[in-house]
VOPA-550799 format. One record per residue (C-alpha): residue number from 1; residue in three letters; z, x, y. Coordinates in steps of 0.001 Angstrom, whole numbers, always signed. Each point is the difference from the previous one (the first is absolute). Example, Ala and Ser with C-alpha at 12.3 -4.5 7.8 and 13.67 -1.06 7.14 Angstrom:
% VOPA-550799
PT  drengu  vexba        w        u        v
PT       1    ALA    +7800   +12300    -4500
PT       2    SER     -660    +1370    +3440
% end
This chain:
% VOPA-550799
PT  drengu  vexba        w        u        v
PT       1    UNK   -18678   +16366   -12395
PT       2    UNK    +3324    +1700     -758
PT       3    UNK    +1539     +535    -2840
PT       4    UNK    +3366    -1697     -660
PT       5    UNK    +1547    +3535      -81
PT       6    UNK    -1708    +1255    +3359
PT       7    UNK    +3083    +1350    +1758
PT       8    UNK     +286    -1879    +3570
PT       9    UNK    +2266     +724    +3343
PT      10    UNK     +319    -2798    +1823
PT      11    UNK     +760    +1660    +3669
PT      12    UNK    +2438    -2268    +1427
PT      13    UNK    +1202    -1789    -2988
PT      14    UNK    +2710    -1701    +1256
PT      15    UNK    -1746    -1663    +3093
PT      16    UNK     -558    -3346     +646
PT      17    UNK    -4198     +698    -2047
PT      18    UNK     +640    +3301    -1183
PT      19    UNK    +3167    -1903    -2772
PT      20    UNK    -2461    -3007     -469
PT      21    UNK    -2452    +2355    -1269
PT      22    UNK    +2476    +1924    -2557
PT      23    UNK     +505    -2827     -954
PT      24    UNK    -3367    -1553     -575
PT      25    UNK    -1273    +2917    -1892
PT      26    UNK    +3644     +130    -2281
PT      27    UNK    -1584    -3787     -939
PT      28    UNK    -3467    +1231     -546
PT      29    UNK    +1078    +2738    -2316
PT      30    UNK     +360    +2821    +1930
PT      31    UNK    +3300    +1697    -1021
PT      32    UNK     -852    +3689    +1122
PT      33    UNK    +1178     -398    +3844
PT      34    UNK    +1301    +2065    +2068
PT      35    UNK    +2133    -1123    +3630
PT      36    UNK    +2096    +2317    +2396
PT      37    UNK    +2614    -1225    +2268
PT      38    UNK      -62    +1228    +3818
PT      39    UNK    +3157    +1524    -1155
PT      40    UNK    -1300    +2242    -3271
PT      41    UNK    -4083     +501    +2503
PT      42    UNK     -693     -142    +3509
PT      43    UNK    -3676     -773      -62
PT      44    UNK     +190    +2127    +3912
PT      45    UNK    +1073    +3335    -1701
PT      46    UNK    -3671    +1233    -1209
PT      47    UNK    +1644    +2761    -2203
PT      48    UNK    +2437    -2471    -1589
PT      49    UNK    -3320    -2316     -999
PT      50    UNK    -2223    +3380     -962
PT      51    UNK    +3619     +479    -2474
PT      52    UNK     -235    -3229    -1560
PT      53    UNK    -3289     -112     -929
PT      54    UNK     +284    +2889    -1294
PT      55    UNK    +2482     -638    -2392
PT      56    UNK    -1106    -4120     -602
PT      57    UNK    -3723     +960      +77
PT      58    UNK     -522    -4034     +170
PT      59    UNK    -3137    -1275     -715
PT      60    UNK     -370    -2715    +1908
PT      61    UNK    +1314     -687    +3479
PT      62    UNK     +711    -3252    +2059
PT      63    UNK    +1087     +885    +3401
PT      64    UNK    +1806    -3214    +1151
PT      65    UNK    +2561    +2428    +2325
PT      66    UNK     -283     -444    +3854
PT      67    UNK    +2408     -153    +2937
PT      68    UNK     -669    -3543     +438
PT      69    UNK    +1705    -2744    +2584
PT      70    UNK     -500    -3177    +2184
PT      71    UNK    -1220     +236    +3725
PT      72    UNK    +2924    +1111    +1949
PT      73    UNK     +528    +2840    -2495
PT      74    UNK    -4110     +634     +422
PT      75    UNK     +810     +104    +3964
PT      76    UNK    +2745    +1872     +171
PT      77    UNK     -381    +2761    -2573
PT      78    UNK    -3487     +680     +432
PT      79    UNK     -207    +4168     -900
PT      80    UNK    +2091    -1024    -3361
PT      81    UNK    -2498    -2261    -1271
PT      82    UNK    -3264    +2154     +870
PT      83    UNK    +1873    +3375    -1424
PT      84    UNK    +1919    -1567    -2956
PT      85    UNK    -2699    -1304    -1543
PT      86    UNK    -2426    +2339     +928
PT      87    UNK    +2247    +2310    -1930
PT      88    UNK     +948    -1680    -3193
PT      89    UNK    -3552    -1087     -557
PT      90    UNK    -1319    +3918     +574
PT      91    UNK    +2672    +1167    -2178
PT      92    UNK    -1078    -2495    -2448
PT      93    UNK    -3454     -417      +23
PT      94    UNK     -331    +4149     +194
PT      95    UNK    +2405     +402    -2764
PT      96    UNK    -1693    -2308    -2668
PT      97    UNK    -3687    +1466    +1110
PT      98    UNK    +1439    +3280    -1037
PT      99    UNK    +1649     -909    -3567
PT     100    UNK    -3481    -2030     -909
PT     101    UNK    +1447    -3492     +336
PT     102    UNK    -2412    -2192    -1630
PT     103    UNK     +775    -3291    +1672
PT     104    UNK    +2262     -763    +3734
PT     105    UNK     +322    -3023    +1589
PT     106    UNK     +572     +200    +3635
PT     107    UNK    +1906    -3202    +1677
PT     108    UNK    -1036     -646    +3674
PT     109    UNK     +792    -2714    +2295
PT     110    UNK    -2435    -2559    +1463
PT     111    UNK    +1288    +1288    +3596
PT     112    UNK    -3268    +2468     -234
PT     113    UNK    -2047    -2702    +1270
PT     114    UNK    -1043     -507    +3845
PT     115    UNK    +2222    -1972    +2267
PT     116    UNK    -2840    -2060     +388
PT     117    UNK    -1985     +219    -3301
PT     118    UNK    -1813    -3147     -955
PT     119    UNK    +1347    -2667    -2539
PT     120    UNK     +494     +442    -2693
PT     121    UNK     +385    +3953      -46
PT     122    UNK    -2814    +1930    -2412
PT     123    UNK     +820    +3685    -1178
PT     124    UNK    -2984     +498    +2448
PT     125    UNK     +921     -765    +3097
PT     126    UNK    +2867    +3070      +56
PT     127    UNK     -138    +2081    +2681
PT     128    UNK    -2564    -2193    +2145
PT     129    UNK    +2067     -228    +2859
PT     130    UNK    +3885     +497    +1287
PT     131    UNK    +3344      -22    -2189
PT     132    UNK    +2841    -2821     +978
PT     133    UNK    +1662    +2147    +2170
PT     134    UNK    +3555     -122    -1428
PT     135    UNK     -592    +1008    -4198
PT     136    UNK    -2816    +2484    +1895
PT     137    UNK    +1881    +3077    -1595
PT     138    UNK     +558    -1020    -3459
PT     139    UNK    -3632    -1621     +130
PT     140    UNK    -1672    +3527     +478
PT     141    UNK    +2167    +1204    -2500
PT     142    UNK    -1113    -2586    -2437
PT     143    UNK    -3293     +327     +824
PT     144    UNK      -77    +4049     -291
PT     145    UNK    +1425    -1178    -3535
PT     146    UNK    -2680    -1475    -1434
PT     147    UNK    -2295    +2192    +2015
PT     148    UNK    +1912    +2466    -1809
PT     149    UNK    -1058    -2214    -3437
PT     150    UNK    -3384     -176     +800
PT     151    UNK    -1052    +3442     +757
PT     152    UNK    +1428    +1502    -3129
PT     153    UNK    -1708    -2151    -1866
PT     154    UNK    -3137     +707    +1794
PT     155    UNK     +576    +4063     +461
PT     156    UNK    +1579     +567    -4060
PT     157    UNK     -709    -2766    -2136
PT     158    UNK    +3687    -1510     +358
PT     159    UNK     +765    -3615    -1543
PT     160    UNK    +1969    -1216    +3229
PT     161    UNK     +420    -3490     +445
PT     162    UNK    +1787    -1584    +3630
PT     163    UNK    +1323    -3596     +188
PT     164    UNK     +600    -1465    +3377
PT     165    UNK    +2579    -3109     -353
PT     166    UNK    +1178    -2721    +2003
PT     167    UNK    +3175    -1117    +1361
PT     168    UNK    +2174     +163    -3028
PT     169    UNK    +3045    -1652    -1214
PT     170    UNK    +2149     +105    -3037
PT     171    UNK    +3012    +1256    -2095
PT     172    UNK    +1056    +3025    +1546
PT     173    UNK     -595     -564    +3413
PT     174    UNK    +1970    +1192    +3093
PT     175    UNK    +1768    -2728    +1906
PT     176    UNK    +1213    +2278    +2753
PT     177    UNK     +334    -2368    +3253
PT     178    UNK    -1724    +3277    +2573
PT     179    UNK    -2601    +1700    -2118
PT     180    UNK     -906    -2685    -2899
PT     181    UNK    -3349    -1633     -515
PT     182    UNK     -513    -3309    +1630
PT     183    UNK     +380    -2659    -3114
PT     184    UNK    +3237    +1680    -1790
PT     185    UNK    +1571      +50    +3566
PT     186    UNK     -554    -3289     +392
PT     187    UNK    +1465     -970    -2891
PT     188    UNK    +2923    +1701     +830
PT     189    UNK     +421    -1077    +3384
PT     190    UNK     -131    -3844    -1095
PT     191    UNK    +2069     +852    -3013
PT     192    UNK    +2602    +1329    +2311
PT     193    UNK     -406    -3296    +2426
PT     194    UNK     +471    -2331    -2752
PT     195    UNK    +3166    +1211    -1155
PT     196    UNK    +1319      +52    +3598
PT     197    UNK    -1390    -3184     +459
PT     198    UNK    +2048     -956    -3317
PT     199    UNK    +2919    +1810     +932
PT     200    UNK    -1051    +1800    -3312
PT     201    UNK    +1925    +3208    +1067
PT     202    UNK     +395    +1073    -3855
PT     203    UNK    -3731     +324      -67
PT     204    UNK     +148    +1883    +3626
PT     205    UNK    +2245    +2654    -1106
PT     206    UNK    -1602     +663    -3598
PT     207    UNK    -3535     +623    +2107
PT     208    UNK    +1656    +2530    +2201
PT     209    UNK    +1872    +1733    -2862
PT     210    UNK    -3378     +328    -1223
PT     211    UNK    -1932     +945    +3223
PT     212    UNK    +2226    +1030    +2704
PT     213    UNK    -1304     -868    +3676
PT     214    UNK     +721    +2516    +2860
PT     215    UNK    +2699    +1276    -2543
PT     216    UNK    +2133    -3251     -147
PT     217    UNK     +375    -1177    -3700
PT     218    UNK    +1183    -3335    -1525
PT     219    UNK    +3729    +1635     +655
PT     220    UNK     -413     -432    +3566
PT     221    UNK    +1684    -2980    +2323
PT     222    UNK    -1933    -3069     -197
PT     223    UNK     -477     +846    +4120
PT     224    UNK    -1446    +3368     -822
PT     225    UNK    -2434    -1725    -2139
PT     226    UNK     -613    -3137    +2565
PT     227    UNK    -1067    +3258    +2941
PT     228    UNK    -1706    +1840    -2231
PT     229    UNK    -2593    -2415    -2001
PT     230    UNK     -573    -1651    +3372
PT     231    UNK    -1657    +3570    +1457
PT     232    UNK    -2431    -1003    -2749
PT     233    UNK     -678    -3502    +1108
PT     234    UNK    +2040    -1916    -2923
PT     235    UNK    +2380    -2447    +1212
PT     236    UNK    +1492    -2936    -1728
PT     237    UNK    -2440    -2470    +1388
PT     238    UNK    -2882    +2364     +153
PT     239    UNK    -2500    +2916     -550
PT     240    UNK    -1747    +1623    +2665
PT     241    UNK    -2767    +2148    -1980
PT     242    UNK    -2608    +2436    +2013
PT     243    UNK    -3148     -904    +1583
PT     244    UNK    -1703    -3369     +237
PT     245    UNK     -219     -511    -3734
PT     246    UNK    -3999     -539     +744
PT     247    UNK    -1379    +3243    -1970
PT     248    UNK    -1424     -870    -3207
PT     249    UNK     +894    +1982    -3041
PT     250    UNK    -1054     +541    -3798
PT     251    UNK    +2978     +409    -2228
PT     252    UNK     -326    +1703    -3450
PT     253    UNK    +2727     -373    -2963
PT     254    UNK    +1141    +4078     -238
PT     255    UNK     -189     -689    -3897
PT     256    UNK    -3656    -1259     +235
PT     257    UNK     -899    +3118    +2397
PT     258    UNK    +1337    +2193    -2996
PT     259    UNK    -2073    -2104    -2654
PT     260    UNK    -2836     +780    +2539
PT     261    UNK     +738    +3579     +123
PT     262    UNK     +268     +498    -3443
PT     263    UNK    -3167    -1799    -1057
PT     264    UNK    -1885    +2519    +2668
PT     265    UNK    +1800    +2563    -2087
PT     266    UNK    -1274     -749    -2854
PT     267    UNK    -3068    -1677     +162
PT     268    UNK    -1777    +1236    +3086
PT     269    UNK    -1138    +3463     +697
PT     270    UNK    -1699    +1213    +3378
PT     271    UNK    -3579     -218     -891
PT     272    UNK     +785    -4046     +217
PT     273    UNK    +1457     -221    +3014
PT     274    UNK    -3330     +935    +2187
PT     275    UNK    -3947    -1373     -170
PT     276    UNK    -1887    +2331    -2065
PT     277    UNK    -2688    +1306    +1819
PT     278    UNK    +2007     +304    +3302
PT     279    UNK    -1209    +3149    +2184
PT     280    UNK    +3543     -198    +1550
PT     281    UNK    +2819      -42    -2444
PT     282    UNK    +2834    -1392    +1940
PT     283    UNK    +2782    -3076     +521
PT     284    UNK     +673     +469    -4244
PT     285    UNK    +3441    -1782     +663
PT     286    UNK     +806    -3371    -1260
PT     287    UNK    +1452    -2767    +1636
PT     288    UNK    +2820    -1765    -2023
PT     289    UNK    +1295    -3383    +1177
PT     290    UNK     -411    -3731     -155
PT     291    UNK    -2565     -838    +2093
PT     292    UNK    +2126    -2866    +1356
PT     293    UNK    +1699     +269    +3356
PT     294    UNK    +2897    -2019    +1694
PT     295    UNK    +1899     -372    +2859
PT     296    UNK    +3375    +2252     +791
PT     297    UNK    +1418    -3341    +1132
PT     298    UNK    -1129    -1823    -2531
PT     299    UNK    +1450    +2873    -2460
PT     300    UNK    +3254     -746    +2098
PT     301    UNK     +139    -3946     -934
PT     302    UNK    -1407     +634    -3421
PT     303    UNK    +3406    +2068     -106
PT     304    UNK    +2347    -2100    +1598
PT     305    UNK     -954    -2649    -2451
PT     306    UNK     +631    +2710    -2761
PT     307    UNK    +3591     +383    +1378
PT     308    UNK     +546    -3275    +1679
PT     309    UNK    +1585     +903    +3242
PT     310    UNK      -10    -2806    +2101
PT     311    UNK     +336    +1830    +3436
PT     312    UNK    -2791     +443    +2826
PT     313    UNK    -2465    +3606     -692
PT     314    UNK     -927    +1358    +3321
PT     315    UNK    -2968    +2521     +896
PT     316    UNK     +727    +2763    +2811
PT     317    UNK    -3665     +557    +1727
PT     318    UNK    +1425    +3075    +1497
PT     319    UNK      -69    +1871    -3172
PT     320    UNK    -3017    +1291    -1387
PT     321    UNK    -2232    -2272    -2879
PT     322    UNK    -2052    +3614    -1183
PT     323    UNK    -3731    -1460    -1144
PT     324    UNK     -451    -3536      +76
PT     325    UNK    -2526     -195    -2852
PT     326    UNK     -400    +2887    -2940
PT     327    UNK    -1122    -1580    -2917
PT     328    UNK    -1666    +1600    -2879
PT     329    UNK    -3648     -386    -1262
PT     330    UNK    +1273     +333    -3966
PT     331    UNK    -3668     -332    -1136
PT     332    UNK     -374    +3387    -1598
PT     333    UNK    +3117      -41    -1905
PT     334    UNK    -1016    -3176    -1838
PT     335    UNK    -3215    +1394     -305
PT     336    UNK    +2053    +3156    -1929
PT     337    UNK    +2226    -3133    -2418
PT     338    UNK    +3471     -953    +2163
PT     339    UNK    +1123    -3227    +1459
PT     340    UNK    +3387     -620    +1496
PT     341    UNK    +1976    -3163    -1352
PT     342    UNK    +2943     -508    +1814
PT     343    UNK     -387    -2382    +3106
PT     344    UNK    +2606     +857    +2808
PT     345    UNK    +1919    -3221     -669
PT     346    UNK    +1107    +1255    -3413
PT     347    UNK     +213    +3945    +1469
PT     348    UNK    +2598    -1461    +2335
PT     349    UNK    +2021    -1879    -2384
PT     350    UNK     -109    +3034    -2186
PT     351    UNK     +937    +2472    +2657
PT     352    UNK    +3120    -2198    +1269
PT     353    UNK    +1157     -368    -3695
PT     354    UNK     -286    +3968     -300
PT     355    UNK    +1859     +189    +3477
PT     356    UNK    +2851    -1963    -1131
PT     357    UNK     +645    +1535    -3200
% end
């Protein structure tokens, strides 16, 4: 366990998990943290990370800072995602294995799992057989991460703990209409609809002040807007939202992946998160998620209810759907004390009031 005055960097602080977790362990007691902006540390700069631990010498570590984005961004930028992340997390990792950090917590992604892995996903069945092809990059580099984890532990005696989480969703989140995760960009798209629908253009022009589309803002012409939300499928009378809204997803509340992560944190060290006995010493991680899965079109009605838009939501096939099933065998983690308690109905009415305010 760790003391109350254990000083902590939170790596990523102001990220959609990495702020959820500040703020979790500000709740719990744990005053002594530490957070760097992109700005004041780039994680990429290896002497820049070597010069801050130096001068922190932190004590604990949670790594919740990646080059993270939805599938187009995946597709199209795949060397930034393999060698960003790759980076920050050698930088990292290598950095608190030479001050003696007593405790890290490495955040993954569930994308490390097979394309076709079998339902619902163990920690075992990573690396079994072949990688969805477009998160591929920033899979491996996940995976090398808590590779990374592992083998320290096993080589020096380390106390590294890796969490792989679900989908998230929460305060925080990035709405951005190209490179946004698929439930926040929904809510914007039918957010958007619904005040065209209503004529609402008050509403319109406060969201672009806020988050600026193709660089046309709330000051724009009310045509500007019209041509430039309907490149992105929202029209008065409609949403047209990628894929065949068939692909089933688990959603986690961001604030309940923090609680997660913290509890790990605290309460579970690396000798609990394998058999003893094993002659093989491997797949340590921990999945962190609901166990529940749903449907990205059901997600999409669940959310026009939220907003009540009373136009048509349309599905274009011709754009990819990524996995159709990835959900999470949680049965270790509440072996090791957590259980999530927000249901997705309530996650979506909370996300939409955060949106709006």
């Amino acid at each position: 366990m760790l003391e109350k005055t254990t000083k902590i960097y939170v790596a990523g602080h102001r990220g959609l998990v990495g702020s959820a977790i500040w703020n979790n362990l500000l709740e719990r007691g744990y005053t002594n943290l530490i957070g760097r902006t992109h700005q004041e540390l780039d994680l990429l700069d290896g002497a820049a990370v070597k010069r801050f631990f130096d001068e922190e010498k932190p004590e604990a570590v949670v790594l919740a800072a990646a080059h993270v984005g939805g599938i187009m961004a995946n597709l199209q930028y795949r060397a930034d995602f393999i060698y960003q992340n790759l980076q920050i997390q050698q930088n990292v990792i290598g950095e608190s294995f030479r001050h003696g950090v007593r405790k890290l917590l490495f955040l993954g992604s569930t994308c490390i799992y097979p394309r076709e892995a079998p339902q619902p996903m163990k920690e075992d069945c990573l690396l079994t057989s072949p990688l969805e092809y477009t998160n591929e990059p920033y899979a491996i580099a996940k995976i090398a991460g808590l590779k990374m984890c592992e083998s320290f532990n096993l080589q020096y005696g380390t106390n590294y703990i890796a969490v792989m989480p679900t989908n998230l969703y929460g305060p925080n989140d990035n709405f951005h209409l190209e490179n946004s995760h698929v439930l926040p960009a929904m809510i914007r798209k039918i957010h958007l609809a619904k005040s065209l629908n209503t004529r609402n253009w008050e509403a319109v022009r406060k969201d672009l002040n806020l988050r600026p589309v193709e660089g046309v803002n709330g000051d724009a012409d009310e045509a500007t807007i019209t041509s430039v939300l309907a490149k992105y499928g929202i029209g008065s009378d409609h949403v047209t939202l990628w894929g065949t809204g068939k692909p089933m997803r688990e959603f986690l509340w961001s604030e309940e992946m923090a609680d997660a992560s913290v509890h790990v944190l605290l309460n579970v060290d690396f000798k609990d998160t394998y058999e003893p006995g094993c002659k093989e010493i491997r797949n340590c991680h921990i999945n962190v998620g609901t166990g529940k899965e749903i449907s990205i079109r059901d997600v999409a009605m669940l959310i026009q209810k939220e907003i009540g838009f009373a136009g048509e939501i349309r599905w274009d096939s011709s754009k990819p759907d990524g996995t159709l099933k990835k959900l999470t065998d949680v049965t270790k983690l509440h072996q090791l004390g957590w259980h999530h308690q927000v249901e997705i109905e309530e996650g979506i009415h909370r996300l939409y009031e955060w949106y709006l305010h």
